[in-house]
C-alpha positions, -999 to +999 in steps of 0.1 A: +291-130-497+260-150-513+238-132-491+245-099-513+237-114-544+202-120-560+196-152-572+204-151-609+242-150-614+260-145-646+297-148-646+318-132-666+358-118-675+387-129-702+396-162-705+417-176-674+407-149-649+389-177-633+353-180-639+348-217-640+368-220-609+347-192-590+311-203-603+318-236-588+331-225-554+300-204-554+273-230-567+289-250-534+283-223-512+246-223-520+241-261-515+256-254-480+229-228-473+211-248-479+197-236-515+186-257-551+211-245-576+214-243-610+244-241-629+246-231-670+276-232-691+270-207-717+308-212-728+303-221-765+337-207-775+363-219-757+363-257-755+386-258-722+380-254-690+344-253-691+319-261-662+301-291-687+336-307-674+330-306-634+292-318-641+298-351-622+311-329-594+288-303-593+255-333-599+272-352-564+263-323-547+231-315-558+234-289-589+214-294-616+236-288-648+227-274-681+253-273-704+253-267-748+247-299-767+281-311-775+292-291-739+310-321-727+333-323-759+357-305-777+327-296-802+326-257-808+290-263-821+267-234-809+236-249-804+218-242-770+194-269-759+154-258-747+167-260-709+190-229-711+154-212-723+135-224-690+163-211-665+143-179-661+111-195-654+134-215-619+127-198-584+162-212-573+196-199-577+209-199-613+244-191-620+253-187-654+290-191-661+298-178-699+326-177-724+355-148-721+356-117-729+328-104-754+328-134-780+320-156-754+294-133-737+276-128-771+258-158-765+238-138-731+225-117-764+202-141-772+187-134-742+185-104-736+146-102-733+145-126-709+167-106-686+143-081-687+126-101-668+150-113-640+165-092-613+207-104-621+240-094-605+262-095-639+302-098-619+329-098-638+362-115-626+396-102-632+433-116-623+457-089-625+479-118-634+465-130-666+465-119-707+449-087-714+439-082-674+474-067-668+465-030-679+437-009-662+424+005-695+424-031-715+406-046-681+380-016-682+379-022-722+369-059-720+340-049-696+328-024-720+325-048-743+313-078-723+284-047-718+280-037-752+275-069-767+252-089-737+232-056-732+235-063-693+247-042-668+275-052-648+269-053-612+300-063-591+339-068-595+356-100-586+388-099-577+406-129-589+442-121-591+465-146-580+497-166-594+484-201-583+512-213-560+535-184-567+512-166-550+527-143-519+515-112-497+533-088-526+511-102-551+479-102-531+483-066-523+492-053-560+457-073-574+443-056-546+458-025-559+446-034-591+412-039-584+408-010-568+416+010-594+392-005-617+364-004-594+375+040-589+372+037-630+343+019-632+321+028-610+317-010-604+323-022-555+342-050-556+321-079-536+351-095-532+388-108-532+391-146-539+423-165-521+431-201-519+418-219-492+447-234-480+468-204-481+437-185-458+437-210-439+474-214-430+479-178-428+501-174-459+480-146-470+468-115-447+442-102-457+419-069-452+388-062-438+374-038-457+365-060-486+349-095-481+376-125-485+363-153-502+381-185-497+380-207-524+386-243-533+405-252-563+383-276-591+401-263-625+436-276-626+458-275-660+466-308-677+496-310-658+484-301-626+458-327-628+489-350-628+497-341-595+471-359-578+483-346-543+480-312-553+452-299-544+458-263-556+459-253-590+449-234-622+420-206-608 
């Protein structure tokens, strides 16, 4: 799949569709190929589950990490440090994961005439399975505005729908469904459908061949899950 997409990423979708969790998956698969990465948490609204909380992760393998001061804290401070100005200027991959829905994408605003100078793939991530992503028209509504207020374009659909381990083939196919009816309403291909590894990899979920499957590996885990430190598959 990262061979379809330019090399300046943003990431977007409401809160818990699984941003975090795909931007890191996807900086990962870039260090494999072998590529310098850079990845920017432009979250400055929602103090959880942000990618300032995998940095030590994401710096073992190589990603350079810019995050908002306070990014590593429960702070809702928005203050944006110089770096997040220079990521235009890299010649790497940037990936540019940012707050849900269209408070948290207000923030790619301020940027706007930087973009103008990039070529970007805006995606935006949805799980058919989570708060205001159940209804076509509310998922098409929080794109529209994820649009109005960033000024972006939105490039590609994500699909992200899953119920972590109550995940089966019936609920694979209906966020399949889903997707599909959003990208028919949008306008918007759908690069891809996300499953957990280790459900792909044991066969739990068949997928289909007509749209790219893109395993990934769970990093964002719920208090409780992170409990379970044998449990590898979690919060997405």
């Amino acid at each position: 799949m990262i061979d379809k997409l330019k090399d300046f990423i943003v990431v977007t979708g409401h809160y818990g569709c699984g941003k975090t969790n795909f931007a890191i998956n996807l900086a990962f698969d870039y260090v494999k190929a072998g590529r310098k990465v850079t990845v920017v948490d432009m979250d400055l609204i929602n103090p959880y589950f942000r990618t300032s909380d995998f940095k030590g992760i994401l710096q073992e393998k190589g990603v350079e990490v810019i995050t908002p001061v306070f990014g590593a804290t429960n702070l809702d401070i928005p203050s944006l440090p110089a770096a997040m100005y220079g990521i235009f200027e890299k010649k790497d991959v940037v990936i540019i994961d940012v707050g849900g829905d269209d408070a948290g994408a207000t923030v790619l605003g301020r940027f706007r005439p930087q973009f103008e100078t990039v070529d970007y793939d805006m995606l935006y991530v949805i799980n058919r399975f989570r708060s205001m992503s159940t209804d076509l028209d509310e998922a098409v509504e929080v794109l529209g505005e994820i649009e109005a207020v960033s000024g972006l374009k939105p490039s590609y659909l994500v699909n992200n729908s899953h119920m972590m381990m109550d995940t089966n083939q019936v609920i694979f196919d209906e966020g399949l469904e889903f997707a599909d009816s959003i990208s028919k309403k949008t306008g918007l291909p759908i690069i891809c459908n996300t499953v957990q590894r280790e459900m792909f990899d044991t066969g739990m979920i068949m997928t289909t061949n007509v749209i790219e499957t893109y395993p990934v590996d769970i990093y964002v885990k719920t208090v409780w899950q992170n409990a379970k430190s044998d449990n590898k598959i979690g919060s997405v």
